[in-house]
C-alpha angles and dihedrals in degrees: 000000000000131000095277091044091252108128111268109253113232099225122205101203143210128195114189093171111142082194113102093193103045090046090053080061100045102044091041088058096038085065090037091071088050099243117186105224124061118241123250104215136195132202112212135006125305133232115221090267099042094038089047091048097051082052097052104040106045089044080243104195097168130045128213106187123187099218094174108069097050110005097183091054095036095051089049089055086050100058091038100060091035079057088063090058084252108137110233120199112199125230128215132168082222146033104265126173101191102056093041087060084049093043087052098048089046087058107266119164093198146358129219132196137188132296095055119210126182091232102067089032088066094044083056091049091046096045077057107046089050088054088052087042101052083043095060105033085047115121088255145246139298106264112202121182122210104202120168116237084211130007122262088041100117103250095138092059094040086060091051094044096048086041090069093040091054093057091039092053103039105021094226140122117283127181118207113196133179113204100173104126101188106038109009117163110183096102087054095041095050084020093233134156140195136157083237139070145167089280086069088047097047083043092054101034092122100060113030132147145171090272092050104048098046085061090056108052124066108218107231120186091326088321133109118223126197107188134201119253116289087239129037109290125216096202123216112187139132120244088253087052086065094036089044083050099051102039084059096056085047097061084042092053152063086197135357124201119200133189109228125191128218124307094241089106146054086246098047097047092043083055095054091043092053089057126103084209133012122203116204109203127199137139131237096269114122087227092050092047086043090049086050103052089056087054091047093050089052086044088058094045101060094048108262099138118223090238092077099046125080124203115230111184099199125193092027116190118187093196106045119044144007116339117243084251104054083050091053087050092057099031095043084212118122108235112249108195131344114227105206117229108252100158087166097061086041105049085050084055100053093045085050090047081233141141108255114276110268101230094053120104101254093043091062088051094055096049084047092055092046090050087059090048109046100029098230118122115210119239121248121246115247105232112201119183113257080045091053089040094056094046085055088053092045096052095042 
């Protein structure tokens, strides 16, 4: 237990300081006050891969970052780490206010100046430790489930898509995980790649913690993914394994999305049930709404109440196909939100392996719809002049 009777956070440090001098200190005060893993250390500043593979691969869980030799790289380390939910504490050879106010704005949990002493090391570690402590003790996140009322809907990109918005609206931490275990396209959407995937964390529910997921989920853009297996998946699992799984994404984050596939499984419904929310999402096709009404009805059947699912019509074409309200008539589901078709902006996003522009129009629907579902309203941009001038120049 540590000295405030919360209980002592086992740290798996790394230390990226170029500066020789600065490193000795650290590191000499980091074993004075008899912690118990060794530091990996790095001797000069990362670049997103290398920085990434050293996370990843050491289970790091706690940042010590050198902002004085180099401050742009070092404040972009900062934020980027800060980005993965691993606390960073900044390091300095002065007092400088300055650089504290930028260290915090980057993300920084802490900041730390010569002379070292243990005593104000271990309040750091313990301030720490309490923030840890009251995230993962917390009462838990919002879960919502994308699952396609027939295939070929969009509901994948949709996930991908609300996951960004989510982050970019709340600025909190959000989770996107594919768990579909057959035919899971996130990697290739984000184009993304890692040796684990929700399988392992399904595998290992039971006995998570903070090391071992951070070894699991790629950071993308602010946002944790989570991918399928990189080849189809049979799952063998019991139903606490799902709800263990579940209720531990719920203490990490503000809001979890999950791609969900078809209810025509026990792994696909128990998913549905888990969820807080559940969007089903469809297009105004008559085979997709008929499709649809057959995966409401399963839906039904196995005990997910419509109150809980919201209908998301994507890809929405007034002028081809079925009116919000003739799908609301055969589904006898009020329609929650229209996503309009704009295959063009789209299909730019997925080359780019992006989240879709924001000024498009189907960029400013998904950030309408997040704002319904988390609550939160984004803030309008002040235009000045000159500003309003120059865009005029830039877009003529």
């Amino acid at each position: 237990m540590s000295a405030n009777g919360l209980p002592a956070s086992t740290w798996k440090p790394l230390l990226i300081c170029p500066h020789a001098e600065l490193s000795r200190k650290l590191s000499a005060v980091w074993h004075a006050t008899a912690q118990a893993e060794a530091m990996v250390e790095s001797p000069r500043y990362l670049d997103g891969q290398g920085l990434q593979d050293l996370i990843s691969g050491h289970a790091i869980t706690l940042c010590f970052v050198d902002v004085g030799t180099d401050r742009e790289l070092a404040l972009g380390l900062v934020r980027a780490v800060s980005e993965t939910g691993i606390p960073v504490v900044a390091l300095h050879t002065a007092n400088d206010a300055d650089l504290i106010l930028s260290c915090l704005r980057q993300g920084a949990a802490e900041f730390l100046y010569t002379p070292f002493n243990a005593e104000s090391f271990r309040a750091a570690l313990d301030r720490l430790a309490r923030r840890a402590h009251s995230s993962r003790n917390r009462s838990g996140g919002r879960v919502f489930g994308l699952m396609r009322g027939k295939s070929g809907c969009g509901s994948t990109t949709l996930a991908c898509n609300l996951a960004f918005q989510f982050q970019a609206l709340t600025l909190q931490k959000v989770l996107l995980a594919d768990l579909d275990p057959l035919t899971g396209t996130i990697a290739f959407l984000l184009k993304l790649s890692s040796t684990y995937s929700f399988v392992h964390a399904l595998t290992n529910s039971s006995r998570m913690d903070e090391a071992l997921w951070r070894g699991m989920v790629t950071p993308s853009r602010g946002v944790d993914v989570l991918l399928s297996p990189e080849t189809p998946a049979d799952l063998v699992y019991e139903p606490q394994d799902v709800t263990a799984m579940i209720t531990y994404w719920r203490q990490l984050y503000e809001f979890t999305i999950l791609d969900i596939p078809g209810p025509h499984d026990e792994w696909g419904l128990s998913l549905a049930k888990s969820c807080d929310e559940l969007l089903l999402v469809t297009t105004n096709e008559l085979p997709a709404v008929h499709a649809t009404q057959i995966t409401l009805a399963r839906l039904e059947f196995y005990g997910v109440s419509r109150s809980k699912i919201k209908l998301i019509v994507n890809r929405y074409n007034t002028d081809i196909g079925l009116s919000s309200e003739a799908i609301e008539t055969a589904l006898e589901l009020k329609v929650f939100h229209d996503v309009p078709s704009d295959f063009g902006s789209l299909q730019k996003a997925m080359m780019e392996g992006k989240p879709v522009a924001a000024g498009t129009k189907v960029g400013k629907s998904i950030a309408d719809l997040a704002e319904k579902l988390t609550g939160h309203t984004r803030t309008p941009k002040k235009h000045s002049l000159f500003g309003d001038l120059f865009s005029i120049f830039e877009t003529a």
